[in-house]
N, C-alpha and C positions, 0 to 999 in steps of 0.2 A: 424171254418167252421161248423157251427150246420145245417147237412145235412142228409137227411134223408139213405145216406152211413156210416156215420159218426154214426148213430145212432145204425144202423142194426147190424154194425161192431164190435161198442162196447160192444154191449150185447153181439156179440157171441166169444169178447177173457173172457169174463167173465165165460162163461159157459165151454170155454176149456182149461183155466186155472185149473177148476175143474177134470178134466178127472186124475185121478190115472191112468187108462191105455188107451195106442191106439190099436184100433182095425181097422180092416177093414171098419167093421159095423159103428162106429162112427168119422170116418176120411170123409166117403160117407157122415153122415148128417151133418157135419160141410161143405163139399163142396157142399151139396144142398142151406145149406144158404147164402153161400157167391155169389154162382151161381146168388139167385135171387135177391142180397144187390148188386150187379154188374149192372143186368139188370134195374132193377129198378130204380138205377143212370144214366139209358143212358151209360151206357160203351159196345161200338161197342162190337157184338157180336167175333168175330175171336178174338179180345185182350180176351176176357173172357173166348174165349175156351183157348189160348194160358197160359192164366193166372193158372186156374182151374188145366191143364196137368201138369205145373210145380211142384205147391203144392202140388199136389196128389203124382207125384213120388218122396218128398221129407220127406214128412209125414209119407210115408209107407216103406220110409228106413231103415236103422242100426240105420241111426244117431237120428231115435227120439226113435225108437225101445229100445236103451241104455242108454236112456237119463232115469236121476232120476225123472226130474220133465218135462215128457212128453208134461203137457197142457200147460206150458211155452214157451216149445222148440216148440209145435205149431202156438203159438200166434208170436214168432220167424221166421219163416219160411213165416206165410204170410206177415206181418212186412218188410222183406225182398224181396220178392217177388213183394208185391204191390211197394219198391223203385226203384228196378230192371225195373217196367213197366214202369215207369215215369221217369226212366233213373237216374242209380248212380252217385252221386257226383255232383257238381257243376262244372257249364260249365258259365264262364262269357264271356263278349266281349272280342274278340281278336281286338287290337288296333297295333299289333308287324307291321305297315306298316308306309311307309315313309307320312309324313302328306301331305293333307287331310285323316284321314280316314274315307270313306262314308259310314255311314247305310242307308240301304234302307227298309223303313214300309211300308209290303204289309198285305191285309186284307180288309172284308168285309167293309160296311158302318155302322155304328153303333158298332164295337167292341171295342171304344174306340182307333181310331188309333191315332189319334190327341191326347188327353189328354198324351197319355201313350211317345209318340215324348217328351214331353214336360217331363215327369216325367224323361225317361231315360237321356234327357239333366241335368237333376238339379244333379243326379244319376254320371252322367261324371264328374259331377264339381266340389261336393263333396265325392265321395269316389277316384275318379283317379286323379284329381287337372288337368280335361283338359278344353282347352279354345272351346265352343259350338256354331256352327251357325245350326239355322233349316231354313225349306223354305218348304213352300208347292206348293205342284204340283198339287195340287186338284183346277181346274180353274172349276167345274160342281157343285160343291155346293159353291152357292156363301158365306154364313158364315164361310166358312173354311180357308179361308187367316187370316181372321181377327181373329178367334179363335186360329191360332195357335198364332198370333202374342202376345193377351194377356196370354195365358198358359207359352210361352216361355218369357216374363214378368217377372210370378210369378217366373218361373226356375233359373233366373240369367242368364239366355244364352243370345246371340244375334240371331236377327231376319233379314234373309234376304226378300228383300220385293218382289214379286208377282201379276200378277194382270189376272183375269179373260179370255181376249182378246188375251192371249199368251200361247205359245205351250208350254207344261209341260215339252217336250225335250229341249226347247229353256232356260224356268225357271233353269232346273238342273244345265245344262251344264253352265248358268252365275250366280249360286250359288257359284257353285265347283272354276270356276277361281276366282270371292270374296274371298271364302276361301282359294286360294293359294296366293293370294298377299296380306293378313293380317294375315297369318300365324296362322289360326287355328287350332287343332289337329282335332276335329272331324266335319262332314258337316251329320247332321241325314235329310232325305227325306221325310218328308208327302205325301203320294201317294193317288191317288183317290179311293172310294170304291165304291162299288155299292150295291143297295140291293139284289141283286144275283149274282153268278156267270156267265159274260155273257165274249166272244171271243172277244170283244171291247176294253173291260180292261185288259185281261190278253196279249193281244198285246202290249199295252201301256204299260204296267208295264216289257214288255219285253225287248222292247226297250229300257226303261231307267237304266233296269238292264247290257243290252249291250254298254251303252254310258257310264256309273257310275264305272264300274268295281267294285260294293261295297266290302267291306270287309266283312261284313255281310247282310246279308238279312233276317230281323227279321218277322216272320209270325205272326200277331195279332190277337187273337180267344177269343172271348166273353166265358168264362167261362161255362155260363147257357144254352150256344146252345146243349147241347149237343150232340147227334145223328146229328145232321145238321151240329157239327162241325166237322164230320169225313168227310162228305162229301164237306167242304170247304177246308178240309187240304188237300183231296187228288189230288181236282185241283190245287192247286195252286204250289203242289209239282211237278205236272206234266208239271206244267209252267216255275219254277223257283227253282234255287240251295238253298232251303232254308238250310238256317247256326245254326237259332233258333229259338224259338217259345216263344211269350210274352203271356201266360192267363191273361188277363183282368177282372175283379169283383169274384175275389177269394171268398172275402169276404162277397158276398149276392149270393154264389152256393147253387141253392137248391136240385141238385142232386150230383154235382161231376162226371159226365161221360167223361168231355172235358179234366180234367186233366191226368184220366188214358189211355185216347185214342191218344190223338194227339201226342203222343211221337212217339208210335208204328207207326201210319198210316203215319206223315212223315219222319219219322227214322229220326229227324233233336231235338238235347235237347230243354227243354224247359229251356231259360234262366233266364226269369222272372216272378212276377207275380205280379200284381194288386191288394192293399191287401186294399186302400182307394180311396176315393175319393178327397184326398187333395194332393198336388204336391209332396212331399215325400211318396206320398204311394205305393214305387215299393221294392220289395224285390227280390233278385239274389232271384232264386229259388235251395229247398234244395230238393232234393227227398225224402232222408229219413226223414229228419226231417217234409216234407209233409206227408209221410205217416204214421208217429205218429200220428198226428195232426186226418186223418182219422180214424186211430183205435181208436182212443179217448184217446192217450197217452199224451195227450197236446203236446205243443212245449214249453218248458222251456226256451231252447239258443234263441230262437226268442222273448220272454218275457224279460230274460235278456237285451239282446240287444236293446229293445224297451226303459226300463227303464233308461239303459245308454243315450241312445240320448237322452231320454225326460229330464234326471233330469237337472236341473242347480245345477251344483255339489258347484258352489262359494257359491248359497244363503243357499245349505243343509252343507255345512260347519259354515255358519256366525249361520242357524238357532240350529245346535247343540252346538255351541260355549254359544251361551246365554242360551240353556237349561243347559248348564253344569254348568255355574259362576250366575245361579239362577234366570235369567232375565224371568220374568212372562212371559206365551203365552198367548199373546192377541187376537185380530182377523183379527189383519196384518197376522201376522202367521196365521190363518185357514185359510185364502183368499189366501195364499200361499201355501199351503199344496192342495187347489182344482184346482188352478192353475197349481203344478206339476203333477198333478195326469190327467187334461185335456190334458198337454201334451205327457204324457205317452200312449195316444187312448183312454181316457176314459174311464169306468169300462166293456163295451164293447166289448172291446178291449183288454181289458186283460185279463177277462173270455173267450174269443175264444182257447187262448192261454195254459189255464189250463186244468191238466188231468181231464176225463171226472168223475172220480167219486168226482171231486173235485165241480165240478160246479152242480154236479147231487145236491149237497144242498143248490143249489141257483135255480134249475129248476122250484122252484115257484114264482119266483121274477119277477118283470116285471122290465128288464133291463132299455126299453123308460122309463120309468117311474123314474126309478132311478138316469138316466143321465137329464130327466128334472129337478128334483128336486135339482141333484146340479148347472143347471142353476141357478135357483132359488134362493137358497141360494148365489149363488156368487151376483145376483142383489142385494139384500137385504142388503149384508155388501156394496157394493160399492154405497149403499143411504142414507150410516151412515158418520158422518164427521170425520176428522182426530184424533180430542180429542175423540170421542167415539171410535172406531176403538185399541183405546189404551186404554181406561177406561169404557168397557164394563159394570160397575156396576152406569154410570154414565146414563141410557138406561132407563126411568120411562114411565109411559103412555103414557102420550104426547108426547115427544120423538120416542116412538114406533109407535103411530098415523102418523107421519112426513115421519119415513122408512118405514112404509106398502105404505102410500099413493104415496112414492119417487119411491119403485120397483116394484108398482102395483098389491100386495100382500094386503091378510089379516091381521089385526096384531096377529092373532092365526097363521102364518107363521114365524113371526118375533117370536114370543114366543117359538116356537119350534125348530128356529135355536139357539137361546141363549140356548136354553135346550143343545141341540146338544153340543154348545161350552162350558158348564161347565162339561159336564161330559171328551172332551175330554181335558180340560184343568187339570182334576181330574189323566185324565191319564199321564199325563206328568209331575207331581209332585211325581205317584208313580215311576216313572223313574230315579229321583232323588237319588243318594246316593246309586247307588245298588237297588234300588224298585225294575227295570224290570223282576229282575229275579222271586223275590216273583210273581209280578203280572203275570207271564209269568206259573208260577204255580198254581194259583189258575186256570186258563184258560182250560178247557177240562178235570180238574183232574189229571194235572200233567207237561202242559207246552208244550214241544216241543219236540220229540223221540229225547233220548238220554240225554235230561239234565237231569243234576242229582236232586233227590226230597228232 
């Protein structure tokens, strides 16, 4: 989340890290900056007085008063505090009811309420192993039946079907009996939005929350609304028992005020978040490990975690097997190795992820730029044929003339992926026999903390 909170934040555990002592004097300018790295994200003012008074009585207690290393146990306290705002611990779907269990998605027009119906269905299927019907109830936009139909496609769920010319209480209520005589575990709701808050729809969303009996009633909030998303959480709370709240485009926040606001304003956790825009991209939401992510401490377990799903663990076994019994790396393997690496989110995607002073030595890189280029190069080798592909030294002018003009590249592109692939074909030979460790030494002047020189 490269946000300009995220930004503010991190410089200032940087600078209180430093602090050998707390004072009064300098607990006040570190709660000046956080005041206005608050405000400036859009985070509702009463959450940031709320926020601010905590800190403050925490900072100027015993416990940081005794602490050895004070600018830590500060950097601590807000740490904590900002998880506290966005609510401790994970809070996921309670499902503990007799089946149908009904979600009900309520939420503006445009916060993603449809995409996200469809994420959290694919989310049921693979992490709980439940069988998913959706259905929309949105008869006022008419692309909205049909969108959900294809997202819940992509999900693997089943689609009950809808149609414009019928009452959205009439749609529910013969989803729900569908789902009770085919024995579904869950029935998710697509409800209609509006581009404001108007008494039309939140009557409508009333009544189907009184007909549905849902188990949960998930609140859907655009991320980058900020300030405007305190005052759509407060209606809607006033409408209806919200259970949780799904942030939507986590991942393109350009301030961050909607995730530390909406918790507070409808006292209901936030359960998910939006972290892409492809049909796996919903994450249970972590508080704390969110609030790393803000200070600029990365999120490592959510890196990990990213890496597990993406790798194909069978082909990273077969490919280390023939590094081991000598078998050359070709450019099956590099095509393979950009392919793991695309499923993983892309470099993108996984710089988001990493502590900020880690990525501060890539803050001059142009990430688009980077993820084009391994487009690029993935064209390039799948314009080469099966025998080159495996005899890369087999690749002359003409040859090279064939795959510029096959992936619509220069052949100065094609020359600089072969570049690319001898050097890392170089590296996978010092790996051989024990290399990695040498190479892993000469690296930075010593390798990796803690191995031995």
């Amino acid at each position: 989340m490269a946000s300009t909170l995220s930004d503010r934040l991190s410089q200032l555990v940087k600078t209180m890290r430093g602090q050998a002592r707390i004072t009064e004097s300098n607990v006040q300018d570190m709660l000046r900056e956080v005041r206005m790295a608050l405000l400036e994200a859009d985070v509702a003012l009463p959450v940031v007085r709320d926020f601010i008074a905590r800190v403050k009585d925490k900072a100027l207690g015993r416990e940081v008063a005794a602490s050895l290393n004070p600018g830590q146990m500060l950097v601590g306290i807000v740490h904590k505090e900002l998880a506290a705002t966005m609510g401790e611990g994970i809070a996921d779907i309670d499902l503990a009811v007799q089946p149908p269990a009904v979600i009900l998605m309520a939420g503006l027009q445009g916060a993603g309420k449809t995409t996200t119906t469809a994420k959290l269905a694919r989310h049921l299927i693979q992490q709980r192993r439940k069988k998913v019907l959706t259905v929309s109830a949105d008869v006022y936009r008419p692309a909205a039946i049909e969108q959900l139909k294809t997202v819940t496609a992509q999900a693997g769920a089943e689609w009950f079907p809808s149609d414009p010319g019928q009452q959205p209480s009439a749609i529910a209520l013969a989803a729900l009996d569908h789902a009770r005589r085919h024995y579904f575990d869950v029935l998710i709701v697509d409800t209609a939005g509006r581009l404001g808050i108007d008494e039309a729809m939140m009557a409508e969303i009333r009544e189907l929350h009184a007909l549905l009996k849902p188990v949960e009633t998930l609140f859907v909030v655009d991320a980058m609304q900020g300030q405007d998303a305190v005052n759509t959480a407060k209606a809607f709370k006033d409408a209806l028992p919200l259970t949780g709240v799904v942030l939507t485009k986590l991942d393109g926040d350009a301030r961050g005020g909607a995730a530390l606001s909406v918790r507070q304003i409808t006292g209901a956790p936030i359960k998910f978040a939006g972290v892409s825009e492809k049909i796996d991209g919903l994450e249970v939401f972590d508080a704390e490990r969110h609030a790393g992510r803000v200070l600029g401490m990365g999120d490592i377990v959510a890196l990990v975690e990213q890496v597990q799903k993406g790798v194909d663990i069978e082909a990273a076994q077969k490919f280390a097997d023939k590094m081991k019994s000598g078998g050359g790396f070709d450019l099956n393997d590099f095509l393979g190795q950009i392919t793991q690496m695309k499923k993983m989110g892309g470099l993108a995607g996984l710089m988001d992820k990493l502590p900020s002073q880690l990525t501060a030595k890539a803050a001059g890189a142009d990430m688009g730029r980077a993820e084009r280029d391994v487009k690029r190069m993935e064209g390039i080798i799948c314009s080469m044929t099966a025998l080159e592909r495996r005899k890369p030294e087999l690749i002359k002018a003409s040859r090279k003339r064939r795959i510029a003009a096959g992936a619509g590249v220069a052949v100065q592109e094609v020359n600089r992926l072969l570049n690319q692939f001898e050097q890392m074909q170089g590296m996978m030979k010092k790996m051989k026999g024990g290399g990695l460790m040498k190479m892993m030494r000469r690296m930075g002047g010593g390798g990796l903390p803690g191995m031995p020189r």
